[in-house]
N, C-alpha and C positions, 0 to 999 in steps of 0.2 A: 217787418222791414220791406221797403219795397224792393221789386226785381229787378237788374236792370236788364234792359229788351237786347241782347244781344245775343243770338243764337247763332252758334258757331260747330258745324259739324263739322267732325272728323272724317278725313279724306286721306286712305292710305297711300301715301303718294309714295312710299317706297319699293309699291307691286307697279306702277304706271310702265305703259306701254311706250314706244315712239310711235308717233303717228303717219310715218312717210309711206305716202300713195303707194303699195306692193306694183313691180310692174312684170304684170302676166304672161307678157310674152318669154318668160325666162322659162315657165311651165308646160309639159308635154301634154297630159291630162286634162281633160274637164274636172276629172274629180278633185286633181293636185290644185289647180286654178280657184275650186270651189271652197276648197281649206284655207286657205291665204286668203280667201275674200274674206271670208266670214272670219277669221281670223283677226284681221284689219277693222272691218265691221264693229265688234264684240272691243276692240280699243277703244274706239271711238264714244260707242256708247259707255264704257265705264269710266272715260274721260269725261264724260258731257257736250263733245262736241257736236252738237245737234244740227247745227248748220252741214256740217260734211259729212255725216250720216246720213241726214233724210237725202242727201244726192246719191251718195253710194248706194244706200240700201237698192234704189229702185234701179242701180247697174246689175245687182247681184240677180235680181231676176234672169237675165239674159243666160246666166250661168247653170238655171236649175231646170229640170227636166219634169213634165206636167205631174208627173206620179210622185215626184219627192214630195213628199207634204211637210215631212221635217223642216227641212227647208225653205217650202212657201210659209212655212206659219213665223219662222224666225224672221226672215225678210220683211213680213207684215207686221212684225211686231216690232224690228227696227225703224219702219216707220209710223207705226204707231204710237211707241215713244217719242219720237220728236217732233210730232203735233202736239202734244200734253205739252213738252212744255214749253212750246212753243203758245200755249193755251189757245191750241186752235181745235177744241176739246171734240166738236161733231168729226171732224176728221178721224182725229185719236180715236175716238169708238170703233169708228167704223172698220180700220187696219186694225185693231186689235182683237175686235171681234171675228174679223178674216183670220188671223191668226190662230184665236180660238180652235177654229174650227177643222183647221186643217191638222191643227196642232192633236186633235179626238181623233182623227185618221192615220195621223202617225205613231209609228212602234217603239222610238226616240219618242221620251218625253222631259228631255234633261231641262227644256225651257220654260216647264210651265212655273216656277216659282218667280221669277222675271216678269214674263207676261201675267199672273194674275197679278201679282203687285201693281204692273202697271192699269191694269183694268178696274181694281176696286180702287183706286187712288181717281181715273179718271170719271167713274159713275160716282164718285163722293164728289166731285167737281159738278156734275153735270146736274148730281140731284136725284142720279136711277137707284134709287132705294132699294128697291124689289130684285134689280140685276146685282145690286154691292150686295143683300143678304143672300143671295143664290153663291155669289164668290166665297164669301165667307164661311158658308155650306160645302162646300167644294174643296176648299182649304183644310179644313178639319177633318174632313172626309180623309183628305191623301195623306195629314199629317198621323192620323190613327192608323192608316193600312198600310204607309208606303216602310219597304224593309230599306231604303236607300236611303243611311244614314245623311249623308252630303244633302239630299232636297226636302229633309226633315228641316233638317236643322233654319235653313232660308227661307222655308214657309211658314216656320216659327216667328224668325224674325223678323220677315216682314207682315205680318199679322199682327206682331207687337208693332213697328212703323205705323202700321194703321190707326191701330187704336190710339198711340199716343196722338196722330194729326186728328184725334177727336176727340180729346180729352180724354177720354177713359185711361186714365194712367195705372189702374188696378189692375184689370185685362192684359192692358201692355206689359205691364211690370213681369205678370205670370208668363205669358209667351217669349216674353227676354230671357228668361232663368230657365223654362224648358228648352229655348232655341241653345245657349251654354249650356248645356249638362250633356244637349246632343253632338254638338261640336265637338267636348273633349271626350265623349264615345267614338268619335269619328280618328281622332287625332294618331296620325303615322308621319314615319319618320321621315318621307320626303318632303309632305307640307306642314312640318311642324312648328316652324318659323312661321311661316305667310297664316295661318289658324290661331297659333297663340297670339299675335298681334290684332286677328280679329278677335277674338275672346276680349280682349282687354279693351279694345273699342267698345262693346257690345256692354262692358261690365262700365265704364265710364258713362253709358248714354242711361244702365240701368241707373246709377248717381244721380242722375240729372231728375230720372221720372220718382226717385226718393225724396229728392230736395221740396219737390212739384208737390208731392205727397205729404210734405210736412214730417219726415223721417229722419231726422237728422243722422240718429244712431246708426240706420243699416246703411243711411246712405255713405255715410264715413267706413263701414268693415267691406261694402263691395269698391269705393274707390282703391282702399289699400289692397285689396284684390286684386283690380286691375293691372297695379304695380309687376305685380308680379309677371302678367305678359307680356307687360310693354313694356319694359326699363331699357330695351333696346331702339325704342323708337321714340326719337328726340320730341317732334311733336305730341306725340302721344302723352310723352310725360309733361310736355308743359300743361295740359287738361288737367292732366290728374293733379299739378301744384294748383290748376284754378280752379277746381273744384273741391279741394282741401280749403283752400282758400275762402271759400263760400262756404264749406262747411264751420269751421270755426266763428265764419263771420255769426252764425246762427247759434253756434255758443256761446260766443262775447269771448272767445280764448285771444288776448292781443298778445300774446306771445308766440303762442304755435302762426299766429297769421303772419307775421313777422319772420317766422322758422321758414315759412313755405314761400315765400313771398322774394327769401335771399336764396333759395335752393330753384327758382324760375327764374328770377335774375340771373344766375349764374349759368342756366342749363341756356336760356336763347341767345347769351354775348359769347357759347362754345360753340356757334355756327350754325344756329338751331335757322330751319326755314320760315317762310312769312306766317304759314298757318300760325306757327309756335305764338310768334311774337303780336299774332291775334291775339290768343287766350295772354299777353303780358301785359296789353294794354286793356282788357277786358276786368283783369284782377287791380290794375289799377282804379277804373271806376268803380267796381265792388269795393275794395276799400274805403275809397272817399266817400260813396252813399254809408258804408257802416259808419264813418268817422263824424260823416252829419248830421246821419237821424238818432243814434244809439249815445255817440261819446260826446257830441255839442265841439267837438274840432273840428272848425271850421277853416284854420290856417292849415292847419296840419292836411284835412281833403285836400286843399287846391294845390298842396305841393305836390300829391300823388296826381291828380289832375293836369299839373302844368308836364307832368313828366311824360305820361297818357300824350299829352299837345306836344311836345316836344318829337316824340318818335314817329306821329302820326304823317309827317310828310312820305317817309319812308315806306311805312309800314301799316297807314289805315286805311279800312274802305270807305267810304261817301258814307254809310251807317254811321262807321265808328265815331267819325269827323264827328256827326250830329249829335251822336251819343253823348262824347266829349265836352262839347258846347252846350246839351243840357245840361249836363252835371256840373260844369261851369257856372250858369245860370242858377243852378240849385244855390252852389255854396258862396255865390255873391250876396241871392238874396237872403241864406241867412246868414252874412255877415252885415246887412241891410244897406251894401253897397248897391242900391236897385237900379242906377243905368248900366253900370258893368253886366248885374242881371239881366236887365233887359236887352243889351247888345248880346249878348250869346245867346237868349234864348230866342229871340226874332231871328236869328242865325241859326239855332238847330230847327226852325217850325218847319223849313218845304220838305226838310229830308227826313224828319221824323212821319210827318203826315203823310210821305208820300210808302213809308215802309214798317210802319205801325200802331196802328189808332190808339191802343191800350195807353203807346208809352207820348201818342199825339194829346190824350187828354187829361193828362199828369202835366204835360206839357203847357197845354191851355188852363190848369188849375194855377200853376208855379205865374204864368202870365199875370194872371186875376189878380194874385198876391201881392205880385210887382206892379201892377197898375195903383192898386188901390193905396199901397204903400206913398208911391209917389203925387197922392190926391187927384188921379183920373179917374173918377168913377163911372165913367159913361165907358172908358173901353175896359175898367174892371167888370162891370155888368156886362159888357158883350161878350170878354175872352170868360167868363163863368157859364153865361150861357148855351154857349158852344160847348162848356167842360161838360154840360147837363148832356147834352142832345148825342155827343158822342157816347157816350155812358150807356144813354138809351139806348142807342141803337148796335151797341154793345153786346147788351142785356139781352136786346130784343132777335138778334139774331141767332143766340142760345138758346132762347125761347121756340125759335124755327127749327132751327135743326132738334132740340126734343121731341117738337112737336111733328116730324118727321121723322124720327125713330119709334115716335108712338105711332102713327099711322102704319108704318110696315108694320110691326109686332102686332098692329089691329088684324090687318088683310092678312098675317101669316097663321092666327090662330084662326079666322075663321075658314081659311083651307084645311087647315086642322081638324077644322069641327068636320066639315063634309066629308073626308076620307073618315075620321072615327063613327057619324052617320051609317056611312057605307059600309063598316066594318063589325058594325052592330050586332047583327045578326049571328054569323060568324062568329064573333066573343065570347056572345051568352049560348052556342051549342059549346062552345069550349068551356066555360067556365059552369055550366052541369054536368061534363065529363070529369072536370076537375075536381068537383064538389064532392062525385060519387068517390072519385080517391083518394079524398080526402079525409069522406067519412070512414072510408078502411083505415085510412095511416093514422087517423085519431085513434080508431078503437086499438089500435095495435099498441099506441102509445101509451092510453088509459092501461090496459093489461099489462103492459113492461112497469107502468110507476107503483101497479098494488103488488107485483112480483117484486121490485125493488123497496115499496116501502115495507111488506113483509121482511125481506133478507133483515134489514135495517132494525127492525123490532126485534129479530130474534137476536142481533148483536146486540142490542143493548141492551136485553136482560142477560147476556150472558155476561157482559161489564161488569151490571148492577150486581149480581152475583157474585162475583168475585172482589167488589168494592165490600160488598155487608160481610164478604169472608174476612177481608183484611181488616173491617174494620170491628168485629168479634174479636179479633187477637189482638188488637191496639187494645180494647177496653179490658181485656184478660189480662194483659202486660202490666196495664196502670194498677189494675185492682191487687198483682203481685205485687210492685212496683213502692204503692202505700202501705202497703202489710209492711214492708222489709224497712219505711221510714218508719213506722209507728215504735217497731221492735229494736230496730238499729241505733233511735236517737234514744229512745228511754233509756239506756244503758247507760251514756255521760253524763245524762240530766241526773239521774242517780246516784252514781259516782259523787258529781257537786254536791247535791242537797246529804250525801251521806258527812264529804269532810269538812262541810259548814255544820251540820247536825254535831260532830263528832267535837269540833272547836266551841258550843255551844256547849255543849250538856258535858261534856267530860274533860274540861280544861286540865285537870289534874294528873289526865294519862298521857299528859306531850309536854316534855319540858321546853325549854326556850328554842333551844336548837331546830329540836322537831316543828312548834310550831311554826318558825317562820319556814321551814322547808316546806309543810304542807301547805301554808297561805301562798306560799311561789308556786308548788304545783297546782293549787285550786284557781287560783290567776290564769295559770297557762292553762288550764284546761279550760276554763271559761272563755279563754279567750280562743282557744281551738275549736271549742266548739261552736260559738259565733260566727266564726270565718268558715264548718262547714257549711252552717243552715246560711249563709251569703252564696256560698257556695252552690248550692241545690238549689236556692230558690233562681241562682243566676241560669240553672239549666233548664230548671222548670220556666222559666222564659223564653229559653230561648227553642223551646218544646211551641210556642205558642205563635198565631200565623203575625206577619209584618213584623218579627222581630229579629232586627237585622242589625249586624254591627257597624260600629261608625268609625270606619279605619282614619287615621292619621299618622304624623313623622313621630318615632319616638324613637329614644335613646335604650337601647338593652343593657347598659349600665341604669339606668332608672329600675329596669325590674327587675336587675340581677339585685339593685338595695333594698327594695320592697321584699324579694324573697329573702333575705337577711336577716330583716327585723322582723320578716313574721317569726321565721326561728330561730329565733336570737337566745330562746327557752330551752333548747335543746343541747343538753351539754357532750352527751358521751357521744356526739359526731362531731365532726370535722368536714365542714361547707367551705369548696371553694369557687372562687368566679375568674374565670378567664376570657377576657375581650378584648387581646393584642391591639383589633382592628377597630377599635370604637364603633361596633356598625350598629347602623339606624336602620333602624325598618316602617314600613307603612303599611299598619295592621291596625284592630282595636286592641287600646290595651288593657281592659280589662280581661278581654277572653285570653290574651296571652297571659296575664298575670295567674289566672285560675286553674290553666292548662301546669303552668310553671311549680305552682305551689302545691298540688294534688299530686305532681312526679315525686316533686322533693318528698311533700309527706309521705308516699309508697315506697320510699327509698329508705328514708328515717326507720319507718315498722318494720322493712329487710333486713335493717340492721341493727337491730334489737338488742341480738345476741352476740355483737361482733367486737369481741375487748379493744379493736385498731379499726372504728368505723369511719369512712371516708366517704365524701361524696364530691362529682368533680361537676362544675356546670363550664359549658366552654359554649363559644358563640363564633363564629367566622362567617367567612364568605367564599365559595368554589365555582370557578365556571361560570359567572353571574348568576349564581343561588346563593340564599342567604340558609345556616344550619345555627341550631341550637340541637346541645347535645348533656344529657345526665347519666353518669358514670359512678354506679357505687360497687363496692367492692365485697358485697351481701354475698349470700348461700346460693341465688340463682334461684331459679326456677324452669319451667316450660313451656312452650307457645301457647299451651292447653289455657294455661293461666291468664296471659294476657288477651283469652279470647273477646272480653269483650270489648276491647279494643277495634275491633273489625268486624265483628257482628250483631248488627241493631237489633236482632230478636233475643240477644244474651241477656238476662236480666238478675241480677245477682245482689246478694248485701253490701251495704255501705263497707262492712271492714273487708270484704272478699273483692270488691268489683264497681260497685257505686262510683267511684274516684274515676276507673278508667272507662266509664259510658258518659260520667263530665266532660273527659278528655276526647271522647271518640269527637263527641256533637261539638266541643265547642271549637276543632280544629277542625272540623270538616268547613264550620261557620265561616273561617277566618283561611279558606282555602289552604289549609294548615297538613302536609303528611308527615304522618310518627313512624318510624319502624324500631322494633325489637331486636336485640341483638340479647340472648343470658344462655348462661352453661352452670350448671351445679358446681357448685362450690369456686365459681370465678367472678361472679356478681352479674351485673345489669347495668346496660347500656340503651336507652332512648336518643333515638334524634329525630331531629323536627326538622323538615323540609320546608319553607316559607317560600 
């Protein structure tokens, strides 16, 4: 999208001075006379009245005494500002180089961030290359050494001023952001008004060299930055809505542009002054160019355009006027109204030409278009021609000044070279002195990494050693571990094949009663024993690496009925399930189901012997913890017993302890803690932490 060429700086007119002539004779003192001048003076120039400075300045003379240099170099450099810009540029040199100089002599140096400004702004004028990179050597110099936070921070910034009048908007952008960071280092509480509204200028002009940059994004978090210092300064925010305003425009947000657009309407018709209502009429033509080139409304631009013309008697400068009347032009011709075009844009050409070529040869492009539209090909060819040659000479002028920032960087390195020539010598006796301490602090290095990689070797075999110990008593454990399954399961498998044998070959010693009582118990034991070896083999997995549980939502009325039906076989106990609170838990539920069924069955063999055997399973929720809990009313026992419930080296049989090294491992899996509660002859109590 193109620009439009309207550059409108911020001018905090809220600090402005009066400018009425101080009259001296009211003062006793030279020196009291000499503060009121210069006083006066320093208005002037931060007003830009250059006319009644360069007369004053050379009154103030009269005032100062041959030895003040402070104030021969201020005096000199108030008139050396108003030759620049007055662009009577040999003048300017030469008073601000007077200045310079006296200004090295003096023990005040509160001025020099002013007068260098003015002097690399005048040698970028003049073309003194060599004297603009000695400035900018100078600058850097003071911004690195100087502890005065105040003339940090304005060497910063106008160092950034520089670079952006040369395009470098990179450089700029960096000494913007250091020149702010200095500022509100600086920031107390007398000037904290008159700072924070320079902040927010400073962060608004940073917007501008974002936008420049093609950054939309940062440019959009430093203008809402800005907000923040300014919201007290009317003009100030109308910026910040016109550079919202262009921001979005670079989004295509036609909403938020609209949001920003009623929020600057309303801030310059609450009494805002003429700068404000610059940036009202500037977001005007921003709009109409997005509305032309981006959205193809072309009615909808010239309403924002006539509004722009409407205000303009009041409120525009001779620019704006021009500006106005191109953008006119623009959206006539592409309504292909092309004399309306042509009458506004023969109307913008002497004020455009006369105050910026860039936006004079968009101008003579938009011309060509409308010529040729209306079949004049002969002033289509000329006004295209002219669009070529300004372009050129555009181009070619960037071409110059590169090529005179190559020149200096040429003549700076080869100064370069002859001091490091010169220094030659010198270097290489330093750098064999250096050489030889170097080879000391190597070899000292070399002896610290075979002393350190020694330390390192002897810890890791003493690791290794204690790894091949542990892992001796892991394959000792397993090798107990199979003996006790070999011995433990041949028992039930025996048991089966004895009362299948026995219903085979000796049908005649079990009447009817008998047999089906022992096909119920050869059923239930077969099927107990099934659901150990599931059992074991689920631990022996879960023994093995990446075997990890796959928690999800499940209901503990699911595996309080699972535990049910496994022992549904079991008659001389009495199983119950209590879960008042319906609670869900998110665990895996097989390992809770194995944990669950290994209790119950240790509970079942406790109570063996017990003519009123009972067992209670209860489920809740305390504290935001979830508890499962098994209650049987057995003989008891001692902690001794549930040891291997807690220690992974206990390794013991199936019918003694097998069940609770299932339970240790597959609750530790399932972040699961059990604790024991039993007394002799009171029973046993487990609960389960979740």
């Amino acid at each position: 999208m193109r620009k439009i060429f309207i550059l409108v700086l911020i001018f905090i007119s809220y600090f402005s001075y009066g400018q009425k002539e101080p009259n001296l004779s009211k003062f006793k003192t030279q020196k009291e006379k000499l503060q009121v001048w210069v006083k006066y003076c320093d208005e002037l120039f931060e007003n830009g009245n250059t006319e009644l400075l360069k007369k004053n300045a050379k009154k103030g003379f009269v005032l100062i005494k041959k030895d003040d240099f402070e104030h021969l170099s201020l005096f000199n450099f108030y008139l050396g500002s108003t030759f620049d810009y007055l662009i009577e540029v040999d003048s300017a040199v030469y008073y601000l180089e007077k200045s310079e100089k006296f200004l090295n002599k003096a023990k005040n140096k509160q001025n020099t961030a002013r007068l260098y400004k003015e002097l690399l702004f005048v040698y970028k004028n003049v073309g003194l290359v060599n004297k603009r990179e000695r400035i900018i050597l100078d600058y850097k110099k003071i911004i690195d050494s100087t502890k005065q936070e105040n003339q940090k921070y304005l060497l910063q910034e106008n160092l950034a001023d520089y670079y952006i009048s040369v395009g470098q908007y990179e450089k700029s952008l960096k000494y913007y952001l250091n020149g702010i960071q200095t500022r509100k280092k600086a920031l107390n509480g007398k000037s904290l008004k008159k700072d924070s509204i320079a902040i927010g200028v400073k962060l608004v002009n940073i917007t501008d060299i974002y936008l420049n940059l093609e950054k939309t994004n940062e440019g959009l978090e430093s203008i809402k930055e800005s907000e923040i210092y300014i919201k007290d300064y009317k003009t100030g925010m109308a910026f910040v809505y016109k550079y919202l305003i262009a921001i979005y425009v670079n989004k295509d947000d036609i909403n938020e542009i609209e949001k920003q657009y009623l929020k600057l309407s309303k801030l310059v018709n609450s009494g805002a002054e003429n700068k404000a209502w610059d940036a009202y009429l500037a977001s005007d033509l921003t709009i109409a160019d997005y509305l032309i080139t981006k959205k193809k409304q072309f009615h909808s631009a010239l309403n924002y355009i006539n509004h722009a013309r409407s205000l303009a008697p009041k409120y525009a400068s001779k620019y704006m006027l021009g500006s106005i009347d191109y953008m006119s032009g623009e959206a006539y011709l592409a309504l292909k109204q092309y004399d309306k075009a042509l009458f506004y844009l023969k109307k913008a050409e002497p004020i455009v030409k006369e105050d910026d070529p860039g936006a004079y040869s968009w101008l003579k492009n938009a011309l060509s278009k409308t010529y040729a539209a209306k079949g004049l090909w002969e002033l289509a060819y000329k006004n295209q021609s002219e669009y070529s040659k300004i372009k050129d000479t555009i181009l070619n002028e960037v071409s110059k000044k590169n090529i005179a920032e190559m020149e200096a960087k040429y003549q700076n390195h080869l100064k370069k070279q002859e001091i490091a020539n010169k220094n030659l010598q010198i270097d290489t006796a330093k750098k064999q002195k250096y050489y030889f301490i170097g080879g000391i602090f190597l070899l000292a290095i070399i002896g610290s990494l075979l002393f350190y990689q020694s330390r390192n070797r002897k810890k890791t075999n003493e690791k290794l050693q204690v790894l091949n110990t542990e892992l001796d008593e892991a394959n000792k454990a397993k090798t107990r571990f199979f003996s006790i399954l070999n011995h433990d399961l041949r028992g039930p498998v025996a048991n089966l094949v004895f009362f299948l044998q026995l219903q085979k070959e000796s049908p005649e010693m079990l009447d009817e009663e008998s047999t089906k009582r022992m096909q119920d118990k050869t059923m239930a034991g077969a099927e107990n024993l099934l659901n150990s070896m599931e059992d074991i083999l689920q631990w022996s997995k879960s023994q093995m690496e990446n075997f990890k549980p796959q928690p999800k939502n499940i209901a503990v009325n699911s595996i309080f009925d699972d535990t049910a039906k496994h022992f549904s076989s079991v008659e001389h106990v009495k199983i119950t399930f209590e879960n008042t609170e319906n609670l869900q838990l998110i665990t895996d539920e097989n390992y809770l189901k194995t944990i669950i069924r290994n209790l119950t069955a240790n509970s079942i063999k406790a109570l063996e012997k017990k003519p009123t055997a009972i067992i209670v399973w209860k489920a809740w929720q305390e504290n935001g913890q979830n508890y499962l809990s098994i209650t049987d009313n057995g003989s008891g026992g001692t902690q001794e017993q549930f040891k291997a419930l807690y220690d992974e080296k206990e390794v013991v049989g199936i019918k003694t302890g097998l069940g609770l090294h299932l339970i240790r491992d597959l609750a530790k899996a399932i972040d699961c803690e059990i604790t024991v509660e039993t007394n002799q002859d009171t029973g046993t109590k487990f609960t389960l932490t979740l």
